[in-house]
N, C-alpha and C positions, 0 to 999 in steps of 0.2 A: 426530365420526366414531366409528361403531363399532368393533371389531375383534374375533375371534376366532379362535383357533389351537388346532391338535390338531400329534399328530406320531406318526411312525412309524418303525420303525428294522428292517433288512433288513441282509443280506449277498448281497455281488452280486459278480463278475468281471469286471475290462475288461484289456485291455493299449490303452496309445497306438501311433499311427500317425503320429505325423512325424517328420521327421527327425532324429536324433539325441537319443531319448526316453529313454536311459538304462536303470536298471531298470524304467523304467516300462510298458520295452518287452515286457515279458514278462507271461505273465496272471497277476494276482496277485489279491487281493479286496479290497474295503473296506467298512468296515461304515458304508453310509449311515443317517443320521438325517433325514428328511425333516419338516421343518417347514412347517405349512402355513397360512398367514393368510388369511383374508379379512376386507373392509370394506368399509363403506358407510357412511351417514347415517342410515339406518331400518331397523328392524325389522319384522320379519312380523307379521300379526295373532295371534299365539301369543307375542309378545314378542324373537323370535329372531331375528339375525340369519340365523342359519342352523343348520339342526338338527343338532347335533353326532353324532348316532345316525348321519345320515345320511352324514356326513364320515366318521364312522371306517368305514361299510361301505365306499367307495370307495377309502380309505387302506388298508385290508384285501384289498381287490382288488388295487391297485397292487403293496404289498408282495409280493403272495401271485406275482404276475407275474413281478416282476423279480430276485424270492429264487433267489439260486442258478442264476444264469444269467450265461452269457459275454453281454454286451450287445454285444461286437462280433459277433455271431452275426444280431443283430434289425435288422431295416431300419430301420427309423431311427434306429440309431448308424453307419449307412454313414458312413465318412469317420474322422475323431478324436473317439472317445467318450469327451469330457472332461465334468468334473462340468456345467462351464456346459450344456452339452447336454439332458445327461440333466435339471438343472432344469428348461428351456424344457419336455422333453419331457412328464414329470411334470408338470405348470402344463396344459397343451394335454389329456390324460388326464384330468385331472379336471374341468375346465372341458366337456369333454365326454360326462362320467358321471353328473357332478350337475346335475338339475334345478332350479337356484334363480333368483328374479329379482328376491333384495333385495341379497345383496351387489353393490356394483361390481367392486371390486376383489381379486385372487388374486394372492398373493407366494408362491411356494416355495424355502425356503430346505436347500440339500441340500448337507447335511457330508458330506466323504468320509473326515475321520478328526477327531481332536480337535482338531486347528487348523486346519483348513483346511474354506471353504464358498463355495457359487456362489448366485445368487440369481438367477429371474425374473418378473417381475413380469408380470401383464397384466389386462386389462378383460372383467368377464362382460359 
């Protein structure tokens, strides 16, 4: 199985929404690093699993999106805009930016400071 990973790192705002959230409840920022995998079994006829030029424009898109922005503001952090979210949502985003049909598989692994990260996984 192949693998390849790029990553990209942003500054963004959330505050939580459930009950009893602490400081957390307040908007504060965290400087995501988004890691982003994909695999599969084969290569494209260019030897690639997937063209990295191709990844960082989309990762550059992404970043450029959610730089500096309250995410409890965007519709699709309605509800509690926890890191697990935002990974699913990031994953979903690029899976429908990128054109590929060698990877299977897409992991996005999204720190939200030095210790702490959410991860989701899904199928091209």
């Amino acid at each position: 199985m192949y693998e390849l990973s790029v990553s990209r790192d942003f500054v963004a705002q959330h505050y939580l929404t459930v009950p009893n959230p602490g400081p957390e409840g307040e908007i504060h920022s965290h400087h995501y690093e988004a890691d982003v995998r994909f695999a599969g079994p084969e290569l494209n006829d260019y030897g690639y699993l997937v063209d990295i030029d191709d990844i960082e424009a989309v990762l550059d898109a992404l970043a450029d999106r959610y730089r500096d922005e309250l995410l409890n503001d965007l519709p699709a952090f309605e509800g509690n805009p926890s890191v697990e979210r935002f990974a699913r949502i990031f994953a979903d985003e690029i899976a429908r930016r990128l054109d590929t049909a060698v990877p299977e598989r897409l992991t996005v692994r999204l720190w939200e400071d030095d210790v702490a990260w959410a991860s989701y996984e899904r199928s091209l």
